[in-house]
DRENVO-271889 format. One line per 2 residues: their letters; for each residue x, y, z of N, C-alpha, C. Coordinates in pm, whole numbers, padded with zeros to 5 digits. Example, Ala and Ser with C-alpha at 12.3 -4.5 7.8 and 13.67 -1.06 7.14 Angstrom:
<nodes>
AS> 01319,-00569,00780,01230,-00450,00780,01320,-00330,00780 ~ 01285,-00225,00708,01367,-00106,00714,01290,00003,00787
</nodes>
This chain:
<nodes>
XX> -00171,-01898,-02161,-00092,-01855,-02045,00012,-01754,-02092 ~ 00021,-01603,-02018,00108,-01582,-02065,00213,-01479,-01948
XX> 00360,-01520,-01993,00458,-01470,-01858,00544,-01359,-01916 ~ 00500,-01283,-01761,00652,-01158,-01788,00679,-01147,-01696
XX> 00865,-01089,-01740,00922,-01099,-01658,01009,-00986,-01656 ~ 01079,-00958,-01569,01217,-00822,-01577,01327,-00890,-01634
XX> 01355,-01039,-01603,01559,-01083,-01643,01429,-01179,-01752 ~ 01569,-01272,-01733,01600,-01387,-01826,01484,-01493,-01847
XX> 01477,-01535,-01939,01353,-01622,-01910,01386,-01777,-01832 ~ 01341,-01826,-01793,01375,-01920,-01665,01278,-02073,-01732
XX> 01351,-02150,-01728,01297,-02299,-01758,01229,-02338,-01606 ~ 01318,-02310,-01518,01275,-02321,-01364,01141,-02266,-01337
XX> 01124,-02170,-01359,00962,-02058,-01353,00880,-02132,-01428 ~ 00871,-02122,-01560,00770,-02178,-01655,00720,-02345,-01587
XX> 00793,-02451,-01509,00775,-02571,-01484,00698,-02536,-01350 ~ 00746,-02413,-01247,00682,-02392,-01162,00517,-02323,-01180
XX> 00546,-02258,-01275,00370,-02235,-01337,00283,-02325,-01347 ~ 00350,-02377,-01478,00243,-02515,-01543,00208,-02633,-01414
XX> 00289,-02671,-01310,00271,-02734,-01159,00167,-02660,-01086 ~ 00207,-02516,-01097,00075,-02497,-00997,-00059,-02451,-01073
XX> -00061,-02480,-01189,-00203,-02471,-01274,-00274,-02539,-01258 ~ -00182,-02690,-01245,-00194,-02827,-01270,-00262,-02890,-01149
XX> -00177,-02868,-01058,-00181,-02920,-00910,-00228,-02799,-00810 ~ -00232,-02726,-00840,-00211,-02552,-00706,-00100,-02568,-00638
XX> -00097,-02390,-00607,00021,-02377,-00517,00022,-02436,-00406 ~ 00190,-02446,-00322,00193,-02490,-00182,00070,-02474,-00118
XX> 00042,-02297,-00143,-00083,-02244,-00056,-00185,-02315,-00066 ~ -00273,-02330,-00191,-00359,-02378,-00247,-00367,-02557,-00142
XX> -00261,-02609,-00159,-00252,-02748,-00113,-00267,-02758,00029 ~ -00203,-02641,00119,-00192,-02648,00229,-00347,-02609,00321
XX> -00415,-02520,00235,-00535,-02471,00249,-00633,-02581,00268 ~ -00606,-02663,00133,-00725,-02726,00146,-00687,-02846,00249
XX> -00545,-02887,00242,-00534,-02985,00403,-00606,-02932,00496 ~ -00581,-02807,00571,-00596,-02754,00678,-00806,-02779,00696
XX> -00863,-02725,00517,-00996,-02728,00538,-01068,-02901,00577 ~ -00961,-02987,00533,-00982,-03124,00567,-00981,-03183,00724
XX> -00857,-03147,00769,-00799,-03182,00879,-00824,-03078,00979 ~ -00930,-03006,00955,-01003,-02863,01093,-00907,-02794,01153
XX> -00807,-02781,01083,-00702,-02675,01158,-00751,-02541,01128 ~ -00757,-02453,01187,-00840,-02305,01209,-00723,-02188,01264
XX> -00605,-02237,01270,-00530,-02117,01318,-00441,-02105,01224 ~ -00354,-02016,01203,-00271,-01955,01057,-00199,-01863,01125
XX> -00072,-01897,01114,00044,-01847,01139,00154,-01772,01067 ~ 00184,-01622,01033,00235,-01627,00937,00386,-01542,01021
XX> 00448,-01563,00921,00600,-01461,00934,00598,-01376,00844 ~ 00608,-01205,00812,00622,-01072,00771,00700,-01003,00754
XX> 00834,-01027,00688,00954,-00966,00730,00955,-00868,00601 ~ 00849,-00825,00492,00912,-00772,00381,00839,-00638,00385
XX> 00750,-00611,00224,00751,-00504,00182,00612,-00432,00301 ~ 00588,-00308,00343,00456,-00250,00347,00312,-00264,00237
XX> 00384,-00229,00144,00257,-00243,00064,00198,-00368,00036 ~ 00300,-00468,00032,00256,-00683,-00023,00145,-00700,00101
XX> 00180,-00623,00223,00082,-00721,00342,-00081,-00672,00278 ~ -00095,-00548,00222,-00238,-00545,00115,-00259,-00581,00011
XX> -00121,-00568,-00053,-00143,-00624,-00186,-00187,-00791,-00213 ~ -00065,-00858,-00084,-00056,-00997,-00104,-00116,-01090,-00005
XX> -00091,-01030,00148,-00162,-01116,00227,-00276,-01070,00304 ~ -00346,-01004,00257,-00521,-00953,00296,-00568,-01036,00196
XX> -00522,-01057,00077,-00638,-01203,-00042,-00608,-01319,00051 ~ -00483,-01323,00033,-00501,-01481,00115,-00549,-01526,00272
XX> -00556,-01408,00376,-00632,-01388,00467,-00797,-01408,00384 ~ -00820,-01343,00319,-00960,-01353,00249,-01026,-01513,00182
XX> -00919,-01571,00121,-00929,-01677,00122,-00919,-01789,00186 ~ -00815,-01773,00336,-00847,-01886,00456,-01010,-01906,00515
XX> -01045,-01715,00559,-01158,-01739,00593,-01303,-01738,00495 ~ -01256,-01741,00388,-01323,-01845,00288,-01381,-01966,00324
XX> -01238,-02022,00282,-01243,-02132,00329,-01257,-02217,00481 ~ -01222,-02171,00558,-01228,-02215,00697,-01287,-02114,00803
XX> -01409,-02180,00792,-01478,-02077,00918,-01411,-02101,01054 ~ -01442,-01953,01097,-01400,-01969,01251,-01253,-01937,01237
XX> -01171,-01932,01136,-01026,-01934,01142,-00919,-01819,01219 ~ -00817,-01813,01284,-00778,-01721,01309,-00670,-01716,01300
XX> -00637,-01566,01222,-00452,-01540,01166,-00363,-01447,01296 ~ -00267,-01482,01289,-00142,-01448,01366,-00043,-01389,01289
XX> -00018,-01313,01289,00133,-01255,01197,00243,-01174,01276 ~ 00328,-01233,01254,00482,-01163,01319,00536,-01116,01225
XX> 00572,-00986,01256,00645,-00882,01177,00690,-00773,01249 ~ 00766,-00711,01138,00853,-00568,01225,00787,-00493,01271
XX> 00837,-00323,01332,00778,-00238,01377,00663,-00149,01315 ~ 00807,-00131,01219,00727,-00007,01116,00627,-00089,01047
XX> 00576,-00191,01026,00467,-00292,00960,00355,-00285,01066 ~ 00351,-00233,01184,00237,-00271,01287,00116,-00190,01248
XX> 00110,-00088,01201,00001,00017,01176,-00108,-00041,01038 ~ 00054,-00069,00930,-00033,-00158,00850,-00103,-00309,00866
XX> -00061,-00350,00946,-00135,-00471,00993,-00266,-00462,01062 ~ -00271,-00340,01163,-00359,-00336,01180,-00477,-00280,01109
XX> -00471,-00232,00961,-00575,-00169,00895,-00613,-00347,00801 ~ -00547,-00470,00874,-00576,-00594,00784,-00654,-00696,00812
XX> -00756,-00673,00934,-00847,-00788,00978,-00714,-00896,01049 ~ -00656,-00879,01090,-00589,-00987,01166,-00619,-00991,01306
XX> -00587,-01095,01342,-00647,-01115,01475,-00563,-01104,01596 ~ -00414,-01146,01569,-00269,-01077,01663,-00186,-01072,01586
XX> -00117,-00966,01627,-00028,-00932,01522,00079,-00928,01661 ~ 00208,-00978,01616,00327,-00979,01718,00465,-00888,01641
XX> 00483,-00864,01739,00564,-00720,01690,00715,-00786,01738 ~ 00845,-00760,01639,00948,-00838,01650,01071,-00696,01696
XX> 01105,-00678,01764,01173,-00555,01838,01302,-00571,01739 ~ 01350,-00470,01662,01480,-00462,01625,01517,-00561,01467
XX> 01429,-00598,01477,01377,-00700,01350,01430,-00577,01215 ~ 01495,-00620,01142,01544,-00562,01005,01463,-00615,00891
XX> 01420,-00534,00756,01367,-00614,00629,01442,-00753,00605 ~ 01411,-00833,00578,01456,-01007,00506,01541,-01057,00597
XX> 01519,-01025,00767,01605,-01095,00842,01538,-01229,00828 ~ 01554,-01365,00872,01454,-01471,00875,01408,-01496,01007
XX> 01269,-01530,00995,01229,-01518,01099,01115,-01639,01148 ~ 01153,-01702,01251,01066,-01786,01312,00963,-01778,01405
XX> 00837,-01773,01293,00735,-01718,01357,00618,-01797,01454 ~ 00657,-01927,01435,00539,-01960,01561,00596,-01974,01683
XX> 00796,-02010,01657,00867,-02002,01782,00826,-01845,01901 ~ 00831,-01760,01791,00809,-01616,01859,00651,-01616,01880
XX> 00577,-01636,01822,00440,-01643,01880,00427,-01777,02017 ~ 00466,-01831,02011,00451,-01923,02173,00535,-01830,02269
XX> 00685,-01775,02213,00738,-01727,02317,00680,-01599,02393 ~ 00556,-01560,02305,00461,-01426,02327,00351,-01459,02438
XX> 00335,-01575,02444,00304,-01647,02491,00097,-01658,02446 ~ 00130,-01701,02337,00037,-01772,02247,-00030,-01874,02246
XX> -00157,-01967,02241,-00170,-02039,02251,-00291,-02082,02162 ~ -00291,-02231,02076,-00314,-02268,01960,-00410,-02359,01956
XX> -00512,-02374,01922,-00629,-02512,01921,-00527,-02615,01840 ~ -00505,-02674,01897,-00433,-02790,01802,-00242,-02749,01717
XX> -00258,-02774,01645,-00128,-02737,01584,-00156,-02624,01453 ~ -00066,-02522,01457,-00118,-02413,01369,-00083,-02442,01222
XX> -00165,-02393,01123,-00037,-02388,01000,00024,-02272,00989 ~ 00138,-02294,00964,00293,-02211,00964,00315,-02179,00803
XX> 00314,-02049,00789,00338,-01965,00683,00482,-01879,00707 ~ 00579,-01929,00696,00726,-01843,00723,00757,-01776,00597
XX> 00739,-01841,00516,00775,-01744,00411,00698,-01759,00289 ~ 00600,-01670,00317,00469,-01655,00230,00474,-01576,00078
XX> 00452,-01614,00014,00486,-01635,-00136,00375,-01578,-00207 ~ 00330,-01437,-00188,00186,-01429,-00247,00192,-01399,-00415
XX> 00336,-01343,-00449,00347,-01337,-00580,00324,-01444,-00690 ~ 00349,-01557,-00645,00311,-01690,-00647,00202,-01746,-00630
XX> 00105,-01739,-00517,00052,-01813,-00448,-00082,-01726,-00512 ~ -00066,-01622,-00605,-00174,-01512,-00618,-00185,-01553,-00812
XX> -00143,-01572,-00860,-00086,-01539,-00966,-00185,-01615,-01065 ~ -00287,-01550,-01133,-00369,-01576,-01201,-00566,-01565,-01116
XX> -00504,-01522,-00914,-00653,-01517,-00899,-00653,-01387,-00843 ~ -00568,-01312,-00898,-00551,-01154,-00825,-00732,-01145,-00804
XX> -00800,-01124,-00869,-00934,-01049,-00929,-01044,-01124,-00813 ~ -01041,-01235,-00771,-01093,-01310,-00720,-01100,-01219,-00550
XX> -00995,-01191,-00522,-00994,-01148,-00352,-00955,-01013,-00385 ~ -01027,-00885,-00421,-00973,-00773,-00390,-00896,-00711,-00295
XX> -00819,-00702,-00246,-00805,-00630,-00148,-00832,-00532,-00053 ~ -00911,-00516,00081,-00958,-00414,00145,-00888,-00401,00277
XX> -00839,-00290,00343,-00851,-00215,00434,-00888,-00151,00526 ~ -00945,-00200,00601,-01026,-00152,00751,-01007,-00047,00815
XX> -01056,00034,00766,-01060,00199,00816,-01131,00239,00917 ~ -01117,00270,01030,-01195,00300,01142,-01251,00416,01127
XX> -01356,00489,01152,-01411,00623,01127,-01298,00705,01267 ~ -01313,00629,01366,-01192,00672,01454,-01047,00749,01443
XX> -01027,00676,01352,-00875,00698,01283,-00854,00829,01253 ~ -01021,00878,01200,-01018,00985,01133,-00929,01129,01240
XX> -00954,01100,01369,-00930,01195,01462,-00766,01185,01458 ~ -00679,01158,01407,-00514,01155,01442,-00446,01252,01346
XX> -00528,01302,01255,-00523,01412,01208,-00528,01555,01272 ~ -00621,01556,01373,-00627,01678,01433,-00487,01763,01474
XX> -00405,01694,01503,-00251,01713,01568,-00223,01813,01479 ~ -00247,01778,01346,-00119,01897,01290,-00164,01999,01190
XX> -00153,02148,01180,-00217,02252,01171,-00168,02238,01000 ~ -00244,02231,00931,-00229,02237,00796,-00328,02381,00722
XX> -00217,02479,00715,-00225,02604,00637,-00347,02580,00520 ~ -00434,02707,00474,-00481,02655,00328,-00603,02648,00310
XX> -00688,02750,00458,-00840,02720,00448,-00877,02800,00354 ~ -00952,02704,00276,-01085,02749,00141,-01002,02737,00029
XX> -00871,02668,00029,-00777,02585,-00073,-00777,02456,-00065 ~ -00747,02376,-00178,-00750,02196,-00217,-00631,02204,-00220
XX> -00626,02099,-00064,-00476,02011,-00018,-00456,01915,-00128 ~ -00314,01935,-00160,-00255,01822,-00232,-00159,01769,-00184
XX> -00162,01586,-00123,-00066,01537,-00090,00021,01468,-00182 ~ 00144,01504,-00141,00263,01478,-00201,00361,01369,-00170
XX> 00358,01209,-00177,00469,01138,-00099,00562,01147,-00236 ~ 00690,01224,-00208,00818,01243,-00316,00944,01141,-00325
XX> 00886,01050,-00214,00987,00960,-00254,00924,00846,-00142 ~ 00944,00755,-00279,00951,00620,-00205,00991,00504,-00062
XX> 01115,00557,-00054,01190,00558,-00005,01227,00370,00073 ~ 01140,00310,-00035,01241,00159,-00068,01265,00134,-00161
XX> 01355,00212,-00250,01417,00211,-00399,01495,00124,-00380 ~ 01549,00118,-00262,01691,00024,-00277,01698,-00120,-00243
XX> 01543,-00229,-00271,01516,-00305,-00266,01417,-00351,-00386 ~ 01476,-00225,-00498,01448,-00273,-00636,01558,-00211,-00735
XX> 01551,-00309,-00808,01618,-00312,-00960,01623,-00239,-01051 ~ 01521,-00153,-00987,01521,-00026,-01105,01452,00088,-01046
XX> 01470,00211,-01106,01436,00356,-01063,01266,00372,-01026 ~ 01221,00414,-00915,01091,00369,-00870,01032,00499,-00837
XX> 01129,00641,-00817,01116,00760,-00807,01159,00890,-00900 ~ 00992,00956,-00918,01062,01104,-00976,01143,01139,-00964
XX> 01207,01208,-01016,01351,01340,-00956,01281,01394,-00844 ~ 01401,01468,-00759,01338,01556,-00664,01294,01700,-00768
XX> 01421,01767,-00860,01402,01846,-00928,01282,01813,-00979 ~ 01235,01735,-01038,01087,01701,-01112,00968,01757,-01022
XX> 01003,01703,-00865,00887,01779,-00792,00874,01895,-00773 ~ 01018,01955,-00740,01022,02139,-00739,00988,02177,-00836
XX> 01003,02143,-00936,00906,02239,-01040,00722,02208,-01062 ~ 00738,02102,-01036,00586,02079,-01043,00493,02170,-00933
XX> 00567,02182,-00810,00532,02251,-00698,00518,02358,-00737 ~ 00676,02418,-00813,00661,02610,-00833,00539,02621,-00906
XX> 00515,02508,-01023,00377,02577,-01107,00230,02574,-01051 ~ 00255,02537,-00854,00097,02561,-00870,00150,02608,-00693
XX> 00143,02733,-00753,00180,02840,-00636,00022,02820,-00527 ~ 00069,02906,-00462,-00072,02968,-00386,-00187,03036,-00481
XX> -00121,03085,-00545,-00197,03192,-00602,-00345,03109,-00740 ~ -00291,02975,-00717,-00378,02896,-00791,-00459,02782,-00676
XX> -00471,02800,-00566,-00551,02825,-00465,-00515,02642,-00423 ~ -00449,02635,-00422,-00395,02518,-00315,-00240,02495,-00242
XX> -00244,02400,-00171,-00180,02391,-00036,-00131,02240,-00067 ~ -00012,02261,-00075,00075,02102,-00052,00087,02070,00093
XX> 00052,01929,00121,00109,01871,00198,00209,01749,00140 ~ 00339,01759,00243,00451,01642,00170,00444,01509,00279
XX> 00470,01443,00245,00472,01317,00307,00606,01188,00273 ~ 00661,01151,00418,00729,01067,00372,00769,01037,00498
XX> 00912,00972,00504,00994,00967,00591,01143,01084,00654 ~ 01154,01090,00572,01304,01197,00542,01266,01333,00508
XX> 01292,01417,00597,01261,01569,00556,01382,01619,00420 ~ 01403,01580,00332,01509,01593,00240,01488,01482,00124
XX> 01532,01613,00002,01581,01728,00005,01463,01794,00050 ~ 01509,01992,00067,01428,02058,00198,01325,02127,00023
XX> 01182,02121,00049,01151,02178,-00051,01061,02338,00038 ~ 01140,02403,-00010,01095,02594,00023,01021,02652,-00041
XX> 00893,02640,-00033,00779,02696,-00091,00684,02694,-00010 ~ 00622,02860,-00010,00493,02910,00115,00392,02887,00130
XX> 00406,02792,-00015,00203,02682,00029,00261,02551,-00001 ~ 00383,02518,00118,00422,02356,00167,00432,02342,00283
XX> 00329,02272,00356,00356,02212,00481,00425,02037,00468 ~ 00594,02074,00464,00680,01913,00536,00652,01844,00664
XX> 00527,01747,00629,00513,01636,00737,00617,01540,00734 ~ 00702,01504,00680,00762,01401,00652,00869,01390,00783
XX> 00855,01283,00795,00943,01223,00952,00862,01310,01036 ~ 00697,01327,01061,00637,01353,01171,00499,01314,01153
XX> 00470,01168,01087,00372,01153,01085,00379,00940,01140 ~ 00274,00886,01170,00291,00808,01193,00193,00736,01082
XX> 00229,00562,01000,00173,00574,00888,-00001,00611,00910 ~ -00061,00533,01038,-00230,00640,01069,-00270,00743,00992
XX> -00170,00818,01114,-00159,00940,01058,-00138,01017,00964 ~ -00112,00966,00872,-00056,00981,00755,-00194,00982,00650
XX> -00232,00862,00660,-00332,00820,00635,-00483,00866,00662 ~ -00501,00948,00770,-00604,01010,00801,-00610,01151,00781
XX> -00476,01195,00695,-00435,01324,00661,-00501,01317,00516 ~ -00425,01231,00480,-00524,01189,00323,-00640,01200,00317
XX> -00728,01106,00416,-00857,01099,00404,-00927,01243,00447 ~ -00851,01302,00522,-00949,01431,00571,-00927,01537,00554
XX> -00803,01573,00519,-00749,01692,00466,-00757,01679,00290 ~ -00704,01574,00280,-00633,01609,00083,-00764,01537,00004
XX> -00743,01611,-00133,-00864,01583,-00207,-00792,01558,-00335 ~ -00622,01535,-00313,-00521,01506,-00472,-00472,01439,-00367
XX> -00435,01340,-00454,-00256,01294,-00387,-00171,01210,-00481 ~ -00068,01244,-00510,-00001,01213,-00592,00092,01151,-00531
XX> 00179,01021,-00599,00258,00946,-00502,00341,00824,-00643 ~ 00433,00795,-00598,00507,00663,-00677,00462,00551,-00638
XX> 00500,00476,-00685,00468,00327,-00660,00510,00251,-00542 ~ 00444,00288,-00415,00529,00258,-00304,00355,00221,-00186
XX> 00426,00172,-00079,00310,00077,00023,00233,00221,00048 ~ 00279,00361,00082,00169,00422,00096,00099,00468,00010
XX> 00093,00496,-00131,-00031,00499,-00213,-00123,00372,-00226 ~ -00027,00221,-00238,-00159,00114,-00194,-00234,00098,-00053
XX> -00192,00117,00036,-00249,00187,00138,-00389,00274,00127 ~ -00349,00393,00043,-00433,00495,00036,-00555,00413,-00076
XX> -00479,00345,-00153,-00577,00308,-00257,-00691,00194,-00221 ~ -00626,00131,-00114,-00752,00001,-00078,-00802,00016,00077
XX> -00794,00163,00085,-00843,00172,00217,-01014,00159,00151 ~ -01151,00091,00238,-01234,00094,00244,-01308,00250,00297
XX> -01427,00258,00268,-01533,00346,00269,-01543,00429,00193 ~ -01606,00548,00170,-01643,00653,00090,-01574,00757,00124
XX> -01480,00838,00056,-01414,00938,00044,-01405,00998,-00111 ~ -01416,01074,-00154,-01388,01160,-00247,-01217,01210,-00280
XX> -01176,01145,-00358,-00971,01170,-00352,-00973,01123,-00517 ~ -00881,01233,-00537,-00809,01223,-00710,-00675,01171,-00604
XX> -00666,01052,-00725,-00482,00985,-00709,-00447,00995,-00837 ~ -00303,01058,-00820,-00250,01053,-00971,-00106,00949,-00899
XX> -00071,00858,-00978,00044,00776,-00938,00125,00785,-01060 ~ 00260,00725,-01043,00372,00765,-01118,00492,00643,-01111
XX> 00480,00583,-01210,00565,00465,-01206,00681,00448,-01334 ~ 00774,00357,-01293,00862,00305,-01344,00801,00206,-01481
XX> 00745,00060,-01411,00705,-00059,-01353,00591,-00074,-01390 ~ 00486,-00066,-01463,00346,-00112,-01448,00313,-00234,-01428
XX> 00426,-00357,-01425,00391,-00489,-01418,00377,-00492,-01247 ~ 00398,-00375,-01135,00383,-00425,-01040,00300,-00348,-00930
XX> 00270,-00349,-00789,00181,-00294,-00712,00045,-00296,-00743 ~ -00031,-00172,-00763,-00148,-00165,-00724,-00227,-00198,-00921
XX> -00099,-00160,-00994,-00107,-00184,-01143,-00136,-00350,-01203 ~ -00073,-00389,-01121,-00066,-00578,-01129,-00183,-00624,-01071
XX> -00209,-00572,-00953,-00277,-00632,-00891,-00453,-00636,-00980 ~ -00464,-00501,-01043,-00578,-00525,-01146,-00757,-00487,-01060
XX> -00710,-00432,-00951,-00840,-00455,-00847,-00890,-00326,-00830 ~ -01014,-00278,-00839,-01088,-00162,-00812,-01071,-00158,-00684
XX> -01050,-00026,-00644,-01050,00084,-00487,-01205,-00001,-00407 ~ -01131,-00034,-00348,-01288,-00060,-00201,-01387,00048,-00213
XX> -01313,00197,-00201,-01346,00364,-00207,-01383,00359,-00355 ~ -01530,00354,-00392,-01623,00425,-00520,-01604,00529,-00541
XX> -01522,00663,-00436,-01505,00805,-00453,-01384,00806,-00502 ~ -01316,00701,-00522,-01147,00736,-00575,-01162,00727,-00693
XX> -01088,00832,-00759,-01029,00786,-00895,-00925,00788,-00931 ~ -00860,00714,-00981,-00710,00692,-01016,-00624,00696,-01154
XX> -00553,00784,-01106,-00476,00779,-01286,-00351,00786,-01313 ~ -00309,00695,-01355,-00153,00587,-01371,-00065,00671,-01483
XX> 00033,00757,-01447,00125,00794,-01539,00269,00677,-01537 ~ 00265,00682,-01654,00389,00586,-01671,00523,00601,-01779
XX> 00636,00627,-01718,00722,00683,-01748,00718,00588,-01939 ~ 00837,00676,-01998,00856,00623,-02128,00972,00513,-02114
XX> 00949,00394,-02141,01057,00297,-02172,01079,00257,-02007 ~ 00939,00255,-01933,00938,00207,-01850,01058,00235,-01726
XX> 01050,00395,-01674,01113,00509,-01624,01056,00648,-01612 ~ 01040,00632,-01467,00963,00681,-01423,01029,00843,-01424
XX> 01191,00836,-01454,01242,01003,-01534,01196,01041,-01640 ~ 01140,00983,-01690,01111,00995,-01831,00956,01046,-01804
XX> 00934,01071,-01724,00817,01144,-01712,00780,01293,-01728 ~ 00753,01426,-01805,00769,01515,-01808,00677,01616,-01681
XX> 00725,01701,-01682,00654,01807,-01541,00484,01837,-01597 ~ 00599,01930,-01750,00482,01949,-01821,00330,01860,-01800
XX> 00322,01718,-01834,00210,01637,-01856,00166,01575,-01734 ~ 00249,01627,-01585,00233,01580,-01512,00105,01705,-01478
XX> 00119,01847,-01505,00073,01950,-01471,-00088,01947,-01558 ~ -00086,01871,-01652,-00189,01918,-01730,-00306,01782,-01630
XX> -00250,01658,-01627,-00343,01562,-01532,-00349,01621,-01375 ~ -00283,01685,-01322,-00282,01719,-01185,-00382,01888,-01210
XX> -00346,01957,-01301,-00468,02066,-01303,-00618,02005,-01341 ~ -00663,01914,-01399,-00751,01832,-01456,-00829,01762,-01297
XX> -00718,01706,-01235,-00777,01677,-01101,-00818,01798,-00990 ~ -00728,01895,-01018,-00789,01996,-00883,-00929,02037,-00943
XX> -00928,02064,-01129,-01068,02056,-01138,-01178,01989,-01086 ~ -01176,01826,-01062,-01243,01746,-00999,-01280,01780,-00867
XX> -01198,01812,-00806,-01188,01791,-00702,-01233,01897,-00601 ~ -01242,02010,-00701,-01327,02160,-00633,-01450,02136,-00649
XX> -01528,02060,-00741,-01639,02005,-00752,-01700,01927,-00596 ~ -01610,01847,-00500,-01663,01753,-00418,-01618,01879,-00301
XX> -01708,01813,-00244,-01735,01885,-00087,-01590,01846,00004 ~ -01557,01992,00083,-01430,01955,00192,-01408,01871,00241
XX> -01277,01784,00248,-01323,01650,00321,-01307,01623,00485 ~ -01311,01765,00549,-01364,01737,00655,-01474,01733,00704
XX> -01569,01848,00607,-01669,01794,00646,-01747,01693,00640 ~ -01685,01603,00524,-01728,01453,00515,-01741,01391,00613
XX> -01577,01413,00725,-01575,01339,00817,-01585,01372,00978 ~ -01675,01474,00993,-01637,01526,01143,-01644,01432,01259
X> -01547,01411,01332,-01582,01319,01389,-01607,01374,01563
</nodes>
């Protein structure tokens, strides 16, 4: 057995390991009640990260209906979480108006008050623990993403410059750093230069992606989507426009990474952290056309990453990537 960690080492943790080796987790225990006692409905509460609801609770969705045929999941969560829920096989998803990250939240109260209704008594997942509850069967439940060929059309909206050039999408910032412990994003300076060295004149077209139009990056082969995309959309920009995309360690590159079907996409990612996200999780792309390649800062810092070596793997991919066919025409829909 072996544990890492970011702090201190914990007598508390190690007793909670060796217990659920021993015995299984809550989950594990509660699962197999439920497979005993024919309870079939699953209730959960969602108040945290974007990326965990793929990373963490699509396995364990995978493993209820494993285990319990016929079963059906419920999840209450915030706003900005609704798009990703729905790329997760769930069956209702209840949307909590005004709901903040780690407010607490009572989720079968709000699912009856939705006015819900339950074969029997549900099991109640309020505060679902997949870091835990996962921890040694990552490999077992890959994670996948339900991509509609549909989806593909929410792209059309927005005029992206650059025909008979390879789009490269760009998400430059994370932009939930501040619900970790440590630096999770390039410099912005790091991206402006990476940008200046692959002008037009080396025959591609950035697209940026995020939330926050800032800082403003001014360069004549960048189209700034950022704060005008919805995550879909976002997402179907990837799939049909970009054939790079480069991104930090944040819910929309796992997103991009366990979306299901066949697409053709170089990901280059860029981390702090390798003990966590799509790096931890240890699981091949649903997508056989992806390939992925993990830069990782020195001394575990993701500044410590140079432009230079970022330029030599990102020219290496547009190589790839002029090789595969446009990806709209992959997808006309």
């Amino acid at each position: 057995m072996r544990l890492r960690t970011r702090g201190l080492f914990s007598i508390k943790r190690l007793r909670r390991v060796v217990a659920d080796r021993l015995h299984g987790t809550p989950f594990d225990r509660t699962l197999a009640l439920a497979a005993r006692t024919g309870q079939r409905d699953f209730v959960f509460g969602w108040n945290r990260g974007l990326g965990d609801i793929a990373l963490g609770l699509v396995p364990l969705f995978a493993r209820i209906r494993a285990r319990c045929a016929g079963s059906r999941i419920v999840v209450v969560t915030r706003p900005d979480l609704a798009e990703m829920a729905a790329l997760a096989a769930i069956d209702d998803v209840v949307i909590v108006e005004g709901l903040t990250r780690d407010d607490p939240l009572d989720p079968l109260s709000v699912a009856l008050a939705r006015g819900l209704t339950f074969r029997g008594e549900p099991v109640v997942f309020a505060n679902a623990d997949p870091t835990r509850w996962l921890d040694g069967q990552r490999a077992r439940f890959p994670p996948r993403l339900v991509w509609k060929p549909a989806f593909n059309a929410l792209a059309r909206r927005f005029a992206v410059p650059g025909e008979g050039r390879i789009i490269i999408g760009a998400h430059v910032n994370s932009e939930t750093a501040q619900y970790y412990g440590y630096v999770k994003d390039w410099p912005a300076a790091s991206w402006h230069e990476l940008i200046a060295r692959f002008p037009a004149e080396r025959g591609v077209h950035w697209i940026l992606f995020g939330n926050s139009p800032t800082p403003p990056f001014d360069f004549a082969n960048v189209t700034d989507l950022r704060g005008q995309t919805t995550l879909l959309e976002l997402l179907a920009l990837a799939r049909t426009r970009c054939r790079v995309l480069l991104a930090p360690d944040s819910g929309i590159l796992t997103a991009v990474y366990y979306l299901d079907g066949v697409q053709p996409l170089e990901v280059i990612s860029l981390w702090s952290d390798p003990r966590q996200g799509i790096l931890k999780q240890g699981c091949a792309s649903p997508n056989p056309a992806l390939h992925h390649q993990a830069l990782i800062g020195a001394d575990d810092d993701v500044r410590n990453l140079h432009v230079a070596d970022v330029e030599v793997v990102l020219a290496a991919a547009l190589v790839k990537a002029a090789r595969q066919p446009a990806p709209e025409a992959a997808h006309a829909v």
